[in-house]
C-alpha positions in Angstrom: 160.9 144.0 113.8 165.0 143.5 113.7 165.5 147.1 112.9 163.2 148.1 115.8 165.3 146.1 118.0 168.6 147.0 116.8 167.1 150.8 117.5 166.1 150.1 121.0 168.5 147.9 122.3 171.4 147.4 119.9 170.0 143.7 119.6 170.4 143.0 123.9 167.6 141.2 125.6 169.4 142.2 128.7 169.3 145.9 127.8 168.0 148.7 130.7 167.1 152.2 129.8 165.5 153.6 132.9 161.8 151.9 133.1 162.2 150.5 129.5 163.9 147.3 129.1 164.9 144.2 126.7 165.0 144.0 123.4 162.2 146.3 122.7 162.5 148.3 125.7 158.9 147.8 126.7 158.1 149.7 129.6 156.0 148.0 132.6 152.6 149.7 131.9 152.6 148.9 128.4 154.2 145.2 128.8 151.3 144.5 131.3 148.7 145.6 129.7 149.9 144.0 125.9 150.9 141.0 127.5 146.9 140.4 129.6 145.8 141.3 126.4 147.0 138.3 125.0 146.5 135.9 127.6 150.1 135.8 128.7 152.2 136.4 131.9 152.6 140.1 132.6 155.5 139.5 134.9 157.8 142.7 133.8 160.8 140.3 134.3 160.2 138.6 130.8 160.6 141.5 129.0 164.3 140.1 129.4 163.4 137.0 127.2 164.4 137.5 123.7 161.3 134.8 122.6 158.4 136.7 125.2 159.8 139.9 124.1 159.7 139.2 120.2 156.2 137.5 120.8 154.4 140.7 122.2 156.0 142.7 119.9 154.7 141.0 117.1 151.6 141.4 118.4 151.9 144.7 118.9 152.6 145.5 115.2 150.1 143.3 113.9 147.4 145.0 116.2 148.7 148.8 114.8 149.6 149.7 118.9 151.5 152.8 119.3 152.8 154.8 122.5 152.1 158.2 121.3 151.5 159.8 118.4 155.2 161.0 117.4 157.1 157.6 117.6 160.6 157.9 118.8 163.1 155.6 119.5 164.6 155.9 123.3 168.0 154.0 123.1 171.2 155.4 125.0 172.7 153.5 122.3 172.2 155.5 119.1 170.8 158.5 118.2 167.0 159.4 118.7 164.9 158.8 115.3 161.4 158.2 114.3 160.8 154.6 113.3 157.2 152.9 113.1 156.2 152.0 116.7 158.4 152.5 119.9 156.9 150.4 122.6 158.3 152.1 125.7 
């Protein structure tokens, strides 16, 4: 999960790229729907907690959930690569 959010934010909970945003650069759609999945706030402004963020990630990973079939990362920050799941 570190490399992931190295990839997608260089490690910034306070990271924007367009729609996608915080550490794991969820985007709104896929933070709501994630996040009432798990019984927990889908407020799109706690996608800039580092702790909210890392928690629905983890879920994410442990639940298999992808974006799209090709999975690639969308940081400004470093060059586009494939990586196991890109949550934006």
């Amino acid at each position: 999960m570190r490399y992931v959010a190295i990839c997608e934010s260089g490690f910034r909970s306070n990271a924007v790229n367009g729609p996608y945003k915080g550490l794991y650069q969820f985007g709104p759609f896929t933070w709501r729907n994630i996040r009432i999945e798990i019984g927990e706030d889908p407020d799109p402004d706690l996608r800039f907690s580092a702790e909210e963020s890392a928690q629905t990630a983890a879920y994410a990973v442990s639940q298999g959930k992808r974006a799209s079939g090709r999975i690639v990362t969308r940081s400004k920050n470093f060059v586009k690569s494939s990586i196991d799941l890109d949550f934006g």
